[in-house]
N, CA, C and O of each residue as an XYZ file, in Angstrom:
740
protein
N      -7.643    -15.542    -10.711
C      -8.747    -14.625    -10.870
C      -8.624    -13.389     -9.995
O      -9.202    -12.397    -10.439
N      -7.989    -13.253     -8.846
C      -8.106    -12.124     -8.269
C      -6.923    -11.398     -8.657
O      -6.591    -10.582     -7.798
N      -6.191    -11.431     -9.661
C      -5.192    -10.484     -9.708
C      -5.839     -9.669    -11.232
O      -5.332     -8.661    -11.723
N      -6.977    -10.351    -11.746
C      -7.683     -9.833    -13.209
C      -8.049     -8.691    -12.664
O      -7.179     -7.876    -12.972
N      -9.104     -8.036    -11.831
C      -9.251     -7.075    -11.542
C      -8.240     -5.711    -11.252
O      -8.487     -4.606    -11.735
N      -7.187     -5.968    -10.471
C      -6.526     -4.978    -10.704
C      -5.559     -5.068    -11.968
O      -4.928     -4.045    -12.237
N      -5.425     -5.920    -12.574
C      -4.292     -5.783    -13.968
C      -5.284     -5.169    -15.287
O      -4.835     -4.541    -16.246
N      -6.543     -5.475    -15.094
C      -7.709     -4.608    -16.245
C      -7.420     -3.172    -15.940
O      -6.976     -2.337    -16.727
N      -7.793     -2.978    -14.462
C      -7.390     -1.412    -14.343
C      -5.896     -0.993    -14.264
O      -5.835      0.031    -13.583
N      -4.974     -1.283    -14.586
C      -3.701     -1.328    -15.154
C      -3.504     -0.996    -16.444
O      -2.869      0.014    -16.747
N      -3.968     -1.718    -17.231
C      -4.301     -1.266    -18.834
C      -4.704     -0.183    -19.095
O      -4.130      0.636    -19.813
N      -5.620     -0.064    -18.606
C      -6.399      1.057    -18.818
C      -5.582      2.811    -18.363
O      -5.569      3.834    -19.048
N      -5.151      2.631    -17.350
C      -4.185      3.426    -16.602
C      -3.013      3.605    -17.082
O      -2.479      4.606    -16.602
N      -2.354      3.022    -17.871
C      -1.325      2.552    -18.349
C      -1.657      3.259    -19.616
O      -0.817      4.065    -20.015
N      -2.337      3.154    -20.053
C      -2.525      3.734    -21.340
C      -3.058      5.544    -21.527
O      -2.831      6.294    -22.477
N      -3.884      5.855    -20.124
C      -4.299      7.469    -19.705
C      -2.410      7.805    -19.829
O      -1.927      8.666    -20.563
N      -1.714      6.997    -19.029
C      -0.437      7.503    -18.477
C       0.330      7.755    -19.571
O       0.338      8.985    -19.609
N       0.874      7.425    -20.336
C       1.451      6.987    -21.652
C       0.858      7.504    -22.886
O       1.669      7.584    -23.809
N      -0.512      7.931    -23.193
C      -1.234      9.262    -23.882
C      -0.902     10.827    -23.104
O      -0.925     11.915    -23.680
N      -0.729     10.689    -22.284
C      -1.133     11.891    -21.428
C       0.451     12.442    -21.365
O       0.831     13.546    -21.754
N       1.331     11.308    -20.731
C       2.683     11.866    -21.168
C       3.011     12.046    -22.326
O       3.823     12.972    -22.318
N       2.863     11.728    -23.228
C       3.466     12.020    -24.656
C       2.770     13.216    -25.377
O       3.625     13.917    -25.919
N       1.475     13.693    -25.569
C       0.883     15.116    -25.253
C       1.544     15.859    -24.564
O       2.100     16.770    -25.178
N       1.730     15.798    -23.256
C       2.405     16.988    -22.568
C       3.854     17.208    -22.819
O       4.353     18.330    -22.733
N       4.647     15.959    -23.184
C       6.154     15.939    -23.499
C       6.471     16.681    -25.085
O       7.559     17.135    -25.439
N       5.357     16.656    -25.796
C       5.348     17.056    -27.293
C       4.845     18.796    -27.049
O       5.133     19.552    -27.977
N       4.409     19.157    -26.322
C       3.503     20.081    -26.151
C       4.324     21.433    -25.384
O       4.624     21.293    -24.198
N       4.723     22.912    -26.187
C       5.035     23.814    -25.528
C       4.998     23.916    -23.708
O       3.914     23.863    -23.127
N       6.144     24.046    -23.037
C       5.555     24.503    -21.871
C       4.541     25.528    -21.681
O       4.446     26.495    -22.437
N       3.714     25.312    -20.587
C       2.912     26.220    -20.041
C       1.535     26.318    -21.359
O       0.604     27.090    -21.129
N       1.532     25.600    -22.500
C       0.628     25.844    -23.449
C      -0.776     24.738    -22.735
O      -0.831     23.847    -21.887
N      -1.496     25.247    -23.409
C      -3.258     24.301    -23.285
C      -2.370     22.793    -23.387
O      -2.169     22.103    -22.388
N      -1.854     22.399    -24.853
C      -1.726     21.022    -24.420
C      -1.080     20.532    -23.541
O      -1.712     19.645    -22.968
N       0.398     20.776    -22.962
C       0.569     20.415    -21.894
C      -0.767     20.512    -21.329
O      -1.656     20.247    -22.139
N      -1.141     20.815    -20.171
C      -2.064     20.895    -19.602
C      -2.970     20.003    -20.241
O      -3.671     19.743    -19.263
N      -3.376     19.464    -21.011
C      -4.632     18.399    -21.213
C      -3.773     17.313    -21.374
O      -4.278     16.218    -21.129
N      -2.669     17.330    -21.704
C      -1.704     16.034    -21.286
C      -1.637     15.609    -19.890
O      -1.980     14.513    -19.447
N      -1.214     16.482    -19.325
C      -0.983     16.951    -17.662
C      -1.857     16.060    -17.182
O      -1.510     15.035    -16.596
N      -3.277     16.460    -17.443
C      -4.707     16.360    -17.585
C      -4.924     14.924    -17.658
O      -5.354     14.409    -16.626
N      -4.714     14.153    -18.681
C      -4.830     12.844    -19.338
C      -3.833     11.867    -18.246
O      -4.271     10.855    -17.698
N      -2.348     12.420    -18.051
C      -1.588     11.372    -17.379
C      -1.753     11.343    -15.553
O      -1.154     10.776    -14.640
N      -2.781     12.185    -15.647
C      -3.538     11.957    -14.059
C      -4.655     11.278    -14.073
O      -4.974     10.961    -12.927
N      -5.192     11.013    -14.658
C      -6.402      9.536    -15.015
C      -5.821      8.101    -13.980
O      -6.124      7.373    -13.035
N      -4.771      8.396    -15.010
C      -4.121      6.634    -14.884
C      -2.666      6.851    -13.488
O      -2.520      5.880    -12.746
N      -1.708      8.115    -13.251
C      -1.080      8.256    -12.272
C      -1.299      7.568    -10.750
O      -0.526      6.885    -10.080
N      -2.483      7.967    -10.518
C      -3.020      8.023     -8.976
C      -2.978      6.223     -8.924
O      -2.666      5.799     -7.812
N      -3.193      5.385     -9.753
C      -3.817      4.125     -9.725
C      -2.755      3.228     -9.556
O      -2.883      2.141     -8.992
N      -1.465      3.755    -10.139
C       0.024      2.874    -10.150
C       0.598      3.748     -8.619
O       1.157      2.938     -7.879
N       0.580      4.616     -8.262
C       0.907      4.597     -7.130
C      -0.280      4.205     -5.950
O       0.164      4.087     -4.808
N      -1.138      4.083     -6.059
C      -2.066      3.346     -4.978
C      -2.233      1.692     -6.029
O      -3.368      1.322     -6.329
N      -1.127      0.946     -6.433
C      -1.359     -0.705     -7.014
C      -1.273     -1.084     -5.529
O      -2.395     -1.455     -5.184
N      -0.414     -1.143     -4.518
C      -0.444     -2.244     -3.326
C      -1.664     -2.193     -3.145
O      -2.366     -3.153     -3.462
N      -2.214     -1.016     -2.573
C      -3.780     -1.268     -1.949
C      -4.600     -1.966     -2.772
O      -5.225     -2.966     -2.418
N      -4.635     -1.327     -4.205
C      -5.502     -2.540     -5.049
C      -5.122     -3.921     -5.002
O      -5.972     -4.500     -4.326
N      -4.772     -4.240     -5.161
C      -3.875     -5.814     -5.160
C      -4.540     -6.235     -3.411
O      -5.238     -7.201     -3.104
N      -4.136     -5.378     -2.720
C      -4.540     -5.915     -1.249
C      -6.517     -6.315     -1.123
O      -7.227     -7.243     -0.735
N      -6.685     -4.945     -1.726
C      -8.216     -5.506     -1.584
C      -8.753     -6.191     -2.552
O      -9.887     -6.592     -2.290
N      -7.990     -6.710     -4.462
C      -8.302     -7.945     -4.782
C      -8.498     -8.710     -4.315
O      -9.584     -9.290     -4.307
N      -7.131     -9.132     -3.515
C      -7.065    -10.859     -3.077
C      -8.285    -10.792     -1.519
O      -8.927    -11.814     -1.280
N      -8.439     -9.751     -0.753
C      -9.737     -9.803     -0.083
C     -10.896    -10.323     -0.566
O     -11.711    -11.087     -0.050
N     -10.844     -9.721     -1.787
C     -12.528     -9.733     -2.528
C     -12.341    -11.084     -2.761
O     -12.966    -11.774     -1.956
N     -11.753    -11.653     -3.510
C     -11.602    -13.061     -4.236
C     -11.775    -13.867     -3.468
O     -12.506    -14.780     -3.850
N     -11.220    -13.961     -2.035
C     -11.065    -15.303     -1.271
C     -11.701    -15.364      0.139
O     -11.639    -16.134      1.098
N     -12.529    -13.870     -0.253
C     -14.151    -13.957      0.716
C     -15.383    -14.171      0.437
O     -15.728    -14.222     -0.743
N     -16.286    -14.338      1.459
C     -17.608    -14.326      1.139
C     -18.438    -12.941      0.451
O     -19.145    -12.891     -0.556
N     -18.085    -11.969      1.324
C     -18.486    -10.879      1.293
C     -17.423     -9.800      1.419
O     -16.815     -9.215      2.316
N     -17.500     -9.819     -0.104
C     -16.292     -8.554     -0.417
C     -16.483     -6.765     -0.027
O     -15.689     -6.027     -0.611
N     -17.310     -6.227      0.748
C     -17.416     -5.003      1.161
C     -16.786     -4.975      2.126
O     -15.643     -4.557      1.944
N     -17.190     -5.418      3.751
C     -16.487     -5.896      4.196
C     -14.918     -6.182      4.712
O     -14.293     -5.906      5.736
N     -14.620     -6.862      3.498
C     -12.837     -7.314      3.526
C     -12.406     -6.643      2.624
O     -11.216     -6.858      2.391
N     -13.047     -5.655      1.799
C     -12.375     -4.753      1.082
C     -11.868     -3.727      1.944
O     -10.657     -3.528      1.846
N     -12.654     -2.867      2.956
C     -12.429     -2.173      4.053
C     -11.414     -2.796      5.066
O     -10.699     -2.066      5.754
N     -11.376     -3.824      5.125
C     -10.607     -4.361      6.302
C      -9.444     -4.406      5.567
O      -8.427     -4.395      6.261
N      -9.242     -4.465      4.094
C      -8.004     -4.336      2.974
C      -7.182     -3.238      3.252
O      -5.994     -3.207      3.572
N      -8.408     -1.890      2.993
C      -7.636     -0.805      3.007
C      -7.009     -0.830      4.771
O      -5.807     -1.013      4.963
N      -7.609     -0.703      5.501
C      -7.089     -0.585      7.059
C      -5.880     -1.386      7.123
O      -4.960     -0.735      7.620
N      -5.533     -2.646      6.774
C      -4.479     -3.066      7.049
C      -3.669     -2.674      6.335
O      -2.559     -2.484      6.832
N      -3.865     -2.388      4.883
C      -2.746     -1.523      4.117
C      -2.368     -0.090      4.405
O      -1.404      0.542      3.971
N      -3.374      0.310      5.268
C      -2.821      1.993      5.776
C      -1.947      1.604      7.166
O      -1.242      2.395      7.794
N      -2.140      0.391      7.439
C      -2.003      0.492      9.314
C      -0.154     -0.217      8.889
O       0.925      0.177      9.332
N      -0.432     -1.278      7.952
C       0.950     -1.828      7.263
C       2.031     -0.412      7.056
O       3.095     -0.258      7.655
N       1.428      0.533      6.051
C       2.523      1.904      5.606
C       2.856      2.506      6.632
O       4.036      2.796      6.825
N       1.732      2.865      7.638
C       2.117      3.664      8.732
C       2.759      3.127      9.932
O       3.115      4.051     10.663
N       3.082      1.775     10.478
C       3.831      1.284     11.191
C       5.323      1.317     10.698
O       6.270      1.776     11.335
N       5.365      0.703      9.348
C       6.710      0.922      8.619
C       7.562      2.329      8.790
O       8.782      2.492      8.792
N       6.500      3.279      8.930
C       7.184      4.270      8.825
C       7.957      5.115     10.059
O       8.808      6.003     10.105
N       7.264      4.424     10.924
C       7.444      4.916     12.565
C       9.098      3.944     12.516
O       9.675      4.227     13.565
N       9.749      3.208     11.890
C      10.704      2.428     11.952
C      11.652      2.866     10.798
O      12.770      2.352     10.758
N      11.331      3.672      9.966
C      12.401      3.851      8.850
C      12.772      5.704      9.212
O      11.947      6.593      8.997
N      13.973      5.908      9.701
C      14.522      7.377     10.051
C      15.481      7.671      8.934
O      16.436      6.936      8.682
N      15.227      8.657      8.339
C      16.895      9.256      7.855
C      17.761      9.499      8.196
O      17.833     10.230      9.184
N      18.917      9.010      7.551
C      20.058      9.744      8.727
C      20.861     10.847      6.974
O      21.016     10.812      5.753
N      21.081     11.630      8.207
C      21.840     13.058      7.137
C      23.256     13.252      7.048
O      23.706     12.536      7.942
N      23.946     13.663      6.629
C      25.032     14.190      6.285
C      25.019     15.464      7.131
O      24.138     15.832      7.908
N      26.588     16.277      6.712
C      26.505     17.189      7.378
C      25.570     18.712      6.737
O      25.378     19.799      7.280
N      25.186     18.234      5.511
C      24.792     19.515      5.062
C      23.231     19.498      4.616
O      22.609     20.199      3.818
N      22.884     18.524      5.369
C      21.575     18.071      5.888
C      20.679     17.554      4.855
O      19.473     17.802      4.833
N      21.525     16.557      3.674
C      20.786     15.692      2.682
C      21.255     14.626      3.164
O      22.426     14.372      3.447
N      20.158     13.864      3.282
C      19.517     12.475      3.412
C      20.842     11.524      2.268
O      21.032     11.686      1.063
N      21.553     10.558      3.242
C      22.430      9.855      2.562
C      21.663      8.478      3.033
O      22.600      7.680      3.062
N      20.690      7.881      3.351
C      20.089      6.786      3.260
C      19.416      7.103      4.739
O      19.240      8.152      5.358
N      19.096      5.607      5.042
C      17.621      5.361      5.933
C      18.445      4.188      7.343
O      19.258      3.312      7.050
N      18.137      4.378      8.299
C      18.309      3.426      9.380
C      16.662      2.474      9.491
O      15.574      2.926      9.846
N      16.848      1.703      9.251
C      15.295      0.168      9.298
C      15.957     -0.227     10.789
O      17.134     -0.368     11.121
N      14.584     -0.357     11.625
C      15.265     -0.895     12.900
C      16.396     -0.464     13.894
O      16.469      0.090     14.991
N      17.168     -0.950     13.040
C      18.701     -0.703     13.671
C      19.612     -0.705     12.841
O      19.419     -1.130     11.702
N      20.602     -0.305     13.182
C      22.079     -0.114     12.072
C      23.179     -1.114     12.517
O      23.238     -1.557     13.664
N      23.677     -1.298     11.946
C      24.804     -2.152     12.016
C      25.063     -3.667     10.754
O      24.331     -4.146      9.889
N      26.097     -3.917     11.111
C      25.922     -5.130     10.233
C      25.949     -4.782      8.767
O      26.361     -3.693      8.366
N      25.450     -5.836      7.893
C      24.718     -5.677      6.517
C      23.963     -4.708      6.187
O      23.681     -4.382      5.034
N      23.487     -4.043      7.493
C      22.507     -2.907      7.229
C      23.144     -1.238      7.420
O      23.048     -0.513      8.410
N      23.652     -1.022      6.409
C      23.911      0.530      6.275
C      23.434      1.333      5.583
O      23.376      1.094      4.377
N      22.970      2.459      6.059
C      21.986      3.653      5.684
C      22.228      4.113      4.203
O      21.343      4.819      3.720
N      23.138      3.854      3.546
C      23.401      3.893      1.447
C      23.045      2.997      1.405
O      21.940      3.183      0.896
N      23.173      1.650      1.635
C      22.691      0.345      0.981
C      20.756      0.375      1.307
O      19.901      0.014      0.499
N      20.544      0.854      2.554
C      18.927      0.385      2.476
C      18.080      2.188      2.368
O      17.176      2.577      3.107
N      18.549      2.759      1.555
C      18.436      3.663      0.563
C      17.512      3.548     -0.455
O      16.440      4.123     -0.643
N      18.107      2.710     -1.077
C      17.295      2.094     -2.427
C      16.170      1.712     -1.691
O      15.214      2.142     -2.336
N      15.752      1.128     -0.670
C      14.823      0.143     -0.084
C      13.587      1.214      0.007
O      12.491      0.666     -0.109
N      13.556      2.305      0.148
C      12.723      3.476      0.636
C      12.210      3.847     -0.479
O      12.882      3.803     -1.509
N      10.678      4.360     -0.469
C       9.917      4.838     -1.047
C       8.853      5.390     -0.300
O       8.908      5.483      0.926
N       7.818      5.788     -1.023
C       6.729      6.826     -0.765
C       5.666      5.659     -0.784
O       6.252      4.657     -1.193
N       4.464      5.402     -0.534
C       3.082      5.375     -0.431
C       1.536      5.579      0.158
O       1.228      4.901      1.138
N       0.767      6.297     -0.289
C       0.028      6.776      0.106
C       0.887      7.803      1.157
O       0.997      7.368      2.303
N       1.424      8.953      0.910
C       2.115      9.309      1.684
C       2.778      8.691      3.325
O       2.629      9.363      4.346
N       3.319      7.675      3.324
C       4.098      7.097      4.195
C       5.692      7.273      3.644
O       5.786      7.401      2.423
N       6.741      7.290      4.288
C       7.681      6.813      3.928
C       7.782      5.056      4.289
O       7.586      4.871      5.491
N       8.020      3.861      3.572
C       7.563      2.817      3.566
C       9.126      2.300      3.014
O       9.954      3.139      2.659
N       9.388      0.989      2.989
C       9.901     -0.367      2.361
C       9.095      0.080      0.677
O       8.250      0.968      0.568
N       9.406     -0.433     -0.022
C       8.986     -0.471     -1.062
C       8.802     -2.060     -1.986
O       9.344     -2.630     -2.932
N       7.613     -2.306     -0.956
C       7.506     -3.980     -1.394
C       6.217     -3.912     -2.467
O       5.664     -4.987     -2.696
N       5.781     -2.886     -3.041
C       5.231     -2.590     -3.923
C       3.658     -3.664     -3.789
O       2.902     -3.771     -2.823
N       3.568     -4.502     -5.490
C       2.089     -5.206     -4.868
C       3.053     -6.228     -4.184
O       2.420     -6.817     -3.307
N       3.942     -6.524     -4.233
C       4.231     -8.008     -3.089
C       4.050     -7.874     -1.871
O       3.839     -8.899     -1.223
N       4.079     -6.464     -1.126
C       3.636     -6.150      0.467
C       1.882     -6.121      0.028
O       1.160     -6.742      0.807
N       1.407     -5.647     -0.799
C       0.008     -5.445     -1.013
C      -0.607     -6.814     -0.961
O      -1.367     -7.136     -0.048
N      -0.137     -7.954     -2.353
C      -0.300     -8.658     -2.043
C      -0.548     -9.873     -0.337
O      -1.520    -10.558     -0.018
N       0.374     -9.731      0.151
C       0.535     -9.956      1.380
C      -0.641     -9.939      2.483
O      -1.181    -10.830      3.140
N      -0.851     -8.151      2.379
C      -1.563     -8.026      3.317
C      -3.053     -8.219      2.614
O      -4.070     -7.824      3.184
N      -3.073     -8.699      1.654
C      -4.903     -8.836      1.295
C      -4.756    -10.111      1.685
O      -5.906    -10.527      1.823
N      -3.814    -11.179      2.005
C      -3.830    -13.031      2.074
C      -3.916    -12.964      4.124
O      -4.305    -13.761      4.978
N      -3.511    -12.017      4.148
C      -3.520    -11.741      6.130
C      -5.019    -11.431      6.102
O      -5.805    -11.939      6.903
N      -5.413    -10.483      5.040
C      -6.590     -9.792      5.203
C      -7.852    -11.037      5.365
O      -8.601    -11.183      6.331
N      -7.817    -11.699      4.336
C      -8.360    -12.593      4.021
C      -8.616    -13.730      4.898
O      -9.745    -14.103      5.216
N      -7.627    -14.215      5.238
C      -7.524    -14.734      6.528
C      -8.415    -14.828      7.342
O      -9.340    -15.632      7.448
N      -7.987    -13.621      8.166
C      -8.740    -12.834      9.186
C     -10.048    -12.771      9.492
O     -10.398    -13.055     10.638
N     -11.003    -12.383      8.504
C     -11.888    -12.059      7.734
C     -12.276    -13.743      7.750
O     -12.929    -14.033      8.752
N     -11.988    -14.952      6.795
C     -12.516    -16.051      7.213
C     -12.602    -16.483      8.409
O     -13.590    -17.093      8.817
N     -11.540    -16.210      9.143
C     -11.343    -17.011     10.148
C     -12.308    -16.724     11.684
O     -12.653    -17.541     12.539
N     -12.596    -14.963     11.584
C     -12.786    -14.261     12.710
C     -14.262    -13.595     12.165
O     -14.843    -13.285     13.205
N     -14.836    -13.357     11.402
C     -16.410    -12.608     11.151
C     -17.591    -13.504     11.236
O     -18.658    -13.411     10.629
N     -17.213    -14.363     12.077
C     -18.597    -14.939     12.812
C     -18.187    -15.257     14.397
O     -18.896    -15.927     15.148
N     -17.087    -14.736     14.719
C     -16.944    -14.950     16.573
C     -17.681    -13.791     17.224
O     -18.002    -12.662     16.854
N     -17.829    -14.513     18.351
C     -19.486    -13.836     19.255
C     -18.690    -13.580     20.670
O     -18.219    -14.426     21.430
N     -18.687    -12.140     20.785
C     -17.976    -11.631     22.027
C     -19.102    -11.913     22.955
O     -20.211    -12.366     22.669
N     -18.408    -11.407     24.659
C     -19.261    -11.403     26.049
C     -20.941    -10.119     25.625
O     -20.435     -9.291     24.867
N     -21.424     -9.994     25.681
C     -22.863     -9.225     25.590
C     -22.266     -7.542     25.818
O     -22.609     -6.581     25.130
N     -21.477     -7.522     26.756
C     -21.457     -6.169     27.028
C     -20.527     -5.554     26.013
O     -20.500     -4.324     25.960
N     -19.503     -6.491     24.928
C     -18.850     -5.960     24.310
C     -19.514     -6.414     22.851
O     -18.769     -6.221     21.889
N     -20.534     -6.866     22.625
C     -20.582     -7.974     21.529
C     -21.055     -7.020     20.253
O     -21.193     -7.658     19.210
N     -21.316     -5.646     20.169
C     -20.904     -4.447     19.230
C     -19.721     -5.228     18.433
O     -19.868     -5.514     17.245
N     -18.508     -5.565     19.169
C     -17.274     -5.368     18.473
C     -17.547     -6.904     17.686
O     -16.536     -7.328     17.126
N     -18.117     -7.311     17.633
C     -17.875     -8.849     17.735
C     -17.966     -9.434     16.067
O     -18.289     -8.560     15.262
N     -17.836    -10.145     15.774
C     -18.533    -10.673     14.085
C     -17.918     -9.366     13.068
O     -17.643     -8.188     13.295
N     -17.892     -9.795     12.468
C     -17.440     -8.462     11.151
C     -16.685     -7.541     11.823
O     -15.576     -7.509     11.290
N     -16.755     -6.795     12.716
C     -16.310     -5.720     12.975
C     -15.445     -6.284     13.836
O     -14.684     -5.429     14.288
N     -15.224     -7.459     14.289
C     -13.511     -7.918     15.139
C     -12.892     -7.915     13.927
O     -11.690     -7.656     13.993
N     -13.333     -8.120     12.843
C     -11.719     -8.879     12.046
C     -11.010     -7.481     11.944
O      -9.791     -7.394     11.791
N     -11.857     -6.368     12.040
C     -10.494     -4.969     11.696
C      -9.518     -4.630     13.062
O      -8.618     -3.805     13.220
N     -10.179     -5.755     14.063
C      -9.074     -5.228     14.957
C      -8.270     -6.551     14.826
O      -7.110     -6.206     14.601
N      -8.336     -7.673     14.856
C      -7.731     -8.698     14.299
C      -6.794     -7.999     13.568
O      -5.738     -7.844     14.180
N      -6.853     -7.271     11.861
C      -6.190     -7.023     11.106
C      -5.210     -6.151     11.618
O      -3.987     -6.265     11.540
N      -5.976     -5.141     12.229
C      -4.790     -4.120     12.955
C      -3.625     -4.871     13.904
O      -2.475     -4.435     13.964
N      -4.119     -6.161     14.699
C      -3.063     -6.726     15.298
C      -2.196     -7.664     14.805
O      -1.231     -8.098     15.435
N      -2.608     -8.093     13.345
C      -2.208     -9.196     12.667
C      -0.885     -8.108     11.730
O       0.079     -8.626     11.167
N      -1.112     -6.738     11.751
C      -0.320     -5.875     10.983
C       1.302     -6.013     11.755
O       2.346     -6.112     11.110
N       1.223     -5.996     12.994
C       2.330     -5.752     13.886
C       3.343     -6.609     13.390
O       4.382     -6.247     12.838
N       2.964     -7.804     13.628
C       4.431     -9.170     13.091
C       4.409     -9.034     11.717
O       5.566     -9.082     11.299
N       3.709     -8.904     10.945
C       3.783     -8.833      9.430
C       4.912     -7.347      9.243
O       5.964     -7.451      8.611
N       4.522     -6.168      9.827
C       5.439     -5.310      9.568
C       6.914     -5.457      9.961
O       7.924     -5.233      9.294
N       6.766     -5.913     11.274
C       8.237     -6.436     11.730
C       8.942     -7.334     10.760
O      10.098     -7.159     10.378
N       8.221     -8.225     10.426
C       8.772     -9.473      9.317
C       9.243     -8.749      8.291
O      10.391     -9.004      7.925
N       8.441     -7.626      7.549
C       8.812     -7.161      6.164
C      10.495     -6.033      6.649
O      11.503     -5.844      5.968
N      10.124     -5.486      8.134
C      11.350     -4.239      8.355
C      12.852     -5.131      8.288
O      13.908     -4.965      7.677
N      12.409     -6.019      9.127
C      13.848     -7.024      9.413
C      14.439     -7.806      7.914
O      15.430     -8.536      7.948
């Protein structure tokens, strides 16, 4: 059940994308239809490149009490997931300063900058791993977690603001660290 929600809006997207390209691909450059093609295959665009996050805050919603909540704590760990990744993935260049692959971690070994090449992609503007919904997935089952495990603990009085609901996003933020390491290595 929690993967119905984002695969409905898949369809749907899937189909803006796939109307919208074939209008604009049939359609004079620079004419009106391009442009309402253009138009049409941005409906459904934005939604296949933001699938991890959906997928992340499905499996939140599904396997909590209170899905507002762990939907938010979804997105945070999926932004805090892209943006750690990225502090770890460098280009390395050639001499004429195009990008011939990526150093993860460290170099050596099995791991050379053409081979983990392919591995690189874009999301939500990060440069990232490209574990698509399987990193998304992931981090909504950490999310989830978290979120059961930690939104009813009761801090000391002087800190107890942070405490209940609002620990699990720092939970999540610290639960991001080994999960990112796990996915870089």
């Amino acid at each position: 059940g929690a993967f119905l929600l984002p695969i409905s809006v898949l369809a749907i997207a899937g189909l803006f994308l796939g109307v919208g390209a074939t209008i604009a691909s049939n359609s004079p450059s620079g004419s009106a239809g391009e442009t309402f093609g253009n138009f049409i295959k941005q409906l459904g665009d934005p939604l296949f490149g933001a699938l991890p996050l959906l997928f992340a805050a499905a499996i939140a919603v599904s396997f909590t009490e209170e899905a507002g909540v762990a939907v938010f704590n979804a997105i945070i760990g999926y932004l805090i997931f892209s943006a750690l990744q990225s502090v770890f993935i460098n280009p390395v260049y050639d001499s004429n300063k195009d990008i011939v692959g990526y150093k993860i971690l460290f170099s050596g070994g099995w791991r050379t900058p053409s081979d983990l090449k392919a591995l690189i992609g874009s999301s939500l503007g990060f440069s990232v791993m490209q574990t698509s919904v399987f990193g998304g997935i992931i981090v909504g089952f950490v999310v989830q977690w978290a979120y059961n495990r930690f939104h009813t603990i009761q801090l000391p009085q002087v800190i107890s603001f942070f405490g209940g609901k609002r620990f699990v996003a720092l939970a999540v933020v610290i639960l991001m660290i080994p999960l990112v390491f796990t996915f870089l290595l």
